[in-house]
DOVOMI-184403 format. One record per residue (C-alpha): residue in three letters; x, y negated, z negated. Coordinates in steps of 0.5 Angstrom, whole numbers, padded with zeros to 4 digits, always signed. Example, Ala and Ser with C-alpha at 12.3 -4.5 7.8 and 13.67 -1.06 7.14 Angstrom:
Ala+0025+0009-0016Ser+0027+0002-0014
This chain:
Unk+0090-0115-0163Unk+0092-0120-0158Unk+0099-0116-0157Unk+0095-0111-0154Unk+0090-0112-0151Unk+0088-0115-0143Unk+0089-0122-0145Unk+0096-0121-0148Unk+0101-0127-0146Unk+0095-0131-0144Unk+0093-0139-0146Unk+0087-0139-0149Unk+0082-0142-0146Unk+0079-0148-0147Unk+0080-0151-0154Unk+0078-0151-0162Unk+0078-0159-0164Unk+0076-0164-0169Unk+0074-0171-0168Unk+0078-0177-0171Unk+0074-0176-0177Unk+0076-0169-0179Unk+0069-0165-0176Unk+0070-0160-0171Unk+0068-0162-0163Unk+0062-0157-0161Unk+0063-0159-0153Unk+0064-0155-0148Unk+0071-0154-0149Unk+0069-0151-0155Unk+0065-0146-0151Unk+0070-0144-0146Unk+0075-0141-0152Unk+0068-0137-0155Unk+0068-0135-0148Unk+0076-0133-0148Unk+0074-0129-0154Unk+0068-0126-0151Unk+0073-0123-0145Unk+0075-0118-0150Unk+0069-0115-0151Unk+0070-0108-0148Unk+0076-0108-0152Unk+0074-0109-0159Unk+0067-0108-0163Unk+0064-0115-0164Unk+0066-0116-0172Unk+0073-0115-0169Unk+0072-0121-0164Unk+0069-0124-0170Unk+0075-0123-0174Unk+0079-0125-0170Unk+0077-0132-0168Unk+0075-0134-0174Unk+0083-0132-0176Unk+0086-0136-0171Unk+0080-0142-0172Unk+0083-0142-0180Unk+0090-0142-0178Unk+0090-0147-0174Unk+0085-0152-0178Unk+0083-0149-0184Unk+0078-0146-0188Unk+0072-0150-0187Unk+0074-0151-0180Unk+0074-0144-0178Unk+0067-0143-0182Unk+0063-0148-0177Unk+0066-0146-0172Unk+0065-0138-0174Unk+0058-0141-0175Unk+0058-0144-0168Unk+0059-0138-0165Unk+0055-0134-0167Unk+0050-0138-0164Unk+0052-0138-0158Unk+0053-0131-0158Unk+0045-0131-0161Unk+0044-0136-0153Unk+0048-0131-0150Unk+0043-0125-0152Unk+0036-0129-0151Unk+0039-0130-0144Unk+0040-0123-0143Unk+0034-0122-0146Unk+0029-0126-0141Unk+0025-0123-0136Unk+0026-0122-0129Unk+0024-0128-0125Unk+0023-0129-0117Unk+0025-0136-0116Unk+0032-0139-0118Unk+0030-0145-0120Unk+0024-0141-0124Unk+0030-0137-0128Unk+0034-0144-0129Unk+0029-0146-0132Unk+0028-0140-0137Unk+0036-0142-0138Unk+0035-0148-0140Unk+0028-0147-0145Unk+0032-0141-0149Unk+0039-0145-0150Unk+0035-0152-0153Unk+0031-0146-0157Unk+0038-0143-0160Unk+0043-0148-0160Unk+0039-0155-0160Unk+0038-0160-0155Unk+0045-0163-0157Unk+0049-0157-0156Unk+0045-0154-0151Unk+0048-0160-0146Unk+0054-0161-0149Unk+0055-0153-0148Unk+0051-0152-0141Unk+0049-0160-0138Unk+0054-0160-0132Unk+0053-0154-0129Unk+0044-0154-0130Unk+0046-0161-0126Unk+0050-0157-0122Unk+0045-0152-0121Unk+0040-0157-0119Unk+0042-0161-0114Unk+0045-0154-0111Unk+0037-0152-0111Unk+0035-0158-0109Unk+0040-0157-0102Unk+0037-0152-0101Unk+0031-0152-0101Unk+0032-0159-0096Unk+0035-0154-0091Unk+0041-0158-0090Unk+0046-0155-0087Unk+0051-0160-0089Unk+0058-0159-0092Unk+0058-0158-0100Unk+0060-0163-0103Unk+0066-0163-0108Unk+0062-0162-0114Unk+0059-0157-0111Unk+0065-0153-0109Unk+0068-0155-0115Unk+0062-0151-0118Unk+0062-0145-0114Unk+0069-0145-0115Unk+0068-0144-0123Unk+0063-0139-0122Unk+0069-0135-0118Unk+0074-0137-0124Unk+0069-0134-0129Unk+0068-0128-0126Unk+0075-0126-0123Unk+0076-0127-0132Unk+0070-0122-0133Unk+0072-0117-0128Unk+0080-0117-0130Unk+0077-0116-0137Unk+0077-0110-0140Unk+0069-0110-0141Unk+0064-0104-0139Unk+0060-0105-0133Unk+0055-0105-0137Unk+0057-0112-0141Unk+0059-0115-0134Unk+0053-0114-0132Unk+0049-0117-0137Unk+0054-0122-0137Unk+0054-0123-0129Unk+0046-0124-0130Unk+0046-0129-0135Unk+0050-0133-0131Unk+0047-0131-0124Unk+0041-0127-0124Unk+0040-0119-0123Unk+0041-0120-0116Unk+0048-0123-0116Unk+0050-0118-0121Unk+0048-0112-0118Unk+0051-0115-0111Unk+0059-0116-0116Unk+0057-0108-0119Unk+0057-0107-0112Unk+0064-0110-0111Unk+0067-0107-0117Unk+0066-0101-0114Unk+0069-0103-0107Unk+0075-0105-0111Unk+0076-0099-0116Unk+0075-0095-0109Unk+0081-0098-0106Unk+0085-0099-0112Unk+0085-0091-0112Unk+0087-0091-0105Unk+0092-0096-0105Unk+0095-0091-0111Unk+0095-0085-0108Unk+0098-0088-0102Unk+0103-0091-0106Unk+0104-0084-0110Unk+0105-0080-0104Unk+0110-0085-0100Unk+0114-0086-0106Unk+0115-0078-0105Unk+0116-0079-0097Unk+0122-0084-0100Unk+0125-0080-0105Unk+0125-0073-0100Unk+0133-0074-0099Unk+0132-0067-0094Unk+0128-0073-0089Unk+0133-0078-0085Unk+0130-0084-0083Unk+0127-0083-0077Unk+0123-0077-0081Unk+0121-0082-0086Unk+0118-0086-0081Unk+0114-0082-0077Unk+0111-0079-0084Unk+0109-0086-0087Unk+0107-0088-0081Unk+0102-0081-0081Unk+0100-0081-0088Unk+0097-0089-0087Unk+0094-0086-0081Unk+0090-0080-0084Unk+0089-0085-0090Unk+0086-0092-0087Unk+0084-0095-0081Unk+0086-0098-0077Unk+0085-0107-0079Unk+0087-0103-0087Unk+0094-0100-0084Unk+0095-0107-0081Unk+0094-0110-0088Unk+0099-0104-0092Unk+0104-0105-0087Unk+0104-0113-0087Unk+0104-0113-0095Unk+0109-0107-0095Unk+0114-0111-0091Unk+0114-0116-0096Unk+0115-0113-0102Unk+0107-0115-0105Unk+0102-0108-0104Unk+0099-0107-0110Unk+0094-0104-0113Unk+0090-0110-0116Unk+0091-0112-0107Unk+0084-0112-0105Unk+0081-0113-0096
């Protein structure tokens, strides 16, 4: 299934361990391969996924290794529906702590730290700045912080997941608010990704036109960019044009 899907070629994130007596790790390693697996899920059903993992998880470790972790996974994908199950609230610091109440309650106390100890840390000494109302650089753990969050959703939204699975996932994470706004810039995205391949498509016919000479060719290329972007977009076509870099994944 790998082979064919969108994480084919790719390492594995995070890591299926076990400690110096043979037991399996439940860290958040652990959690970042669940979450690699979990990508997929616009690609196959979920007993699929299931399937799946615990076959890699018995090839690399054994039977009994890979029950636990199947074990393991199914709850947190049971955390992962609670989460998304929970009703909307106003405030952030409200929502973390609805978070936090419902991972303790699927997964253990023990778990849920080990799995989400960082990044609530994180999430709270984030709040605590901004209900400061300091205006001072983020420090590195901050940055560090926002720039897993940008990781993950560059995975999500590289995935060949629905929008709606994006969706749900991006609220858990993020709350309503924030996943409406990254739906929003799916859009965008798939929008210019269709202009870019049509313009593509139509400048690959001006090139292959043996009737046209170089100058002809120019002067089409250059109207077919006029009719298609604006001005800051055609600066940016033909910058990326000249090295060889346009694509349809290129985005303003």
């Amino acid at each position: 299934m790998l082979a064919a899907s969108s994480l084919r070629g790719a390492v594995p994130d995070g890591l299926v361990a076990l400690d110096g007596a043979g037991r399996l790790v439940v860290d958040r390693a652990l959690r970042r391969r669940f979450d690699w697996y979990l990508a997929l899920a616009g690609e196959s059903d979920h007993a699929g996924l299931r399937a799946l993992f615990a076959r890699d998880v018995e090839a690399a470790h054994g039977v009994a290794t890979a029950a636990e972790a199947l074990a393991w996974f199914d709850r947190y994908v049971d955390c992962l529906r609670a989460e998304s199950a929970l009703p909307p609230v106003a405030g952030a610091a409200d929502r973390l702590a609805a978070l936090h109440a419902v991972r303790e309650r699927v997964l253990g106390p023990a778990v849920a730290a080990a799995f989400y100890g960082d990044e609530e840390r994180e999430a709270v000494e984030v709040l605590a700045r901004l209900d400061a109302g300091r205006d001072a650089p983020l420090p590195r753990g901050e940055a560090a912080a926002a720039a897993r969050v940008a990781a993950h959703d560059e995975r999500l939204a590289r995935s060949a997941a629905d929008a709606a699975t994006r969706h749900a996932q991006r609220s858990t994470h993020w709350g309503p608010e924030a996943a409406d706004r990254l739906a929003a810039l799916d859009l965008e995205r798939a929008q210019w990704r269709g202009r870019i391949e049509a313009y593509r498509r139509d400048a690959q016919m001006i090139h292959a036109d043996r009737s046209l000479d170089d100058a002809s060719r120019n002067r089409a290329l250059v109207a077919l960019r006029a009719a298609r972007f604006d001005p800051q977009e055609r600066a940016r076509i033909e910058a990326l044009e000249a090295v060889g870099r346009l694509d349809a994944s290129t985005y303003p």
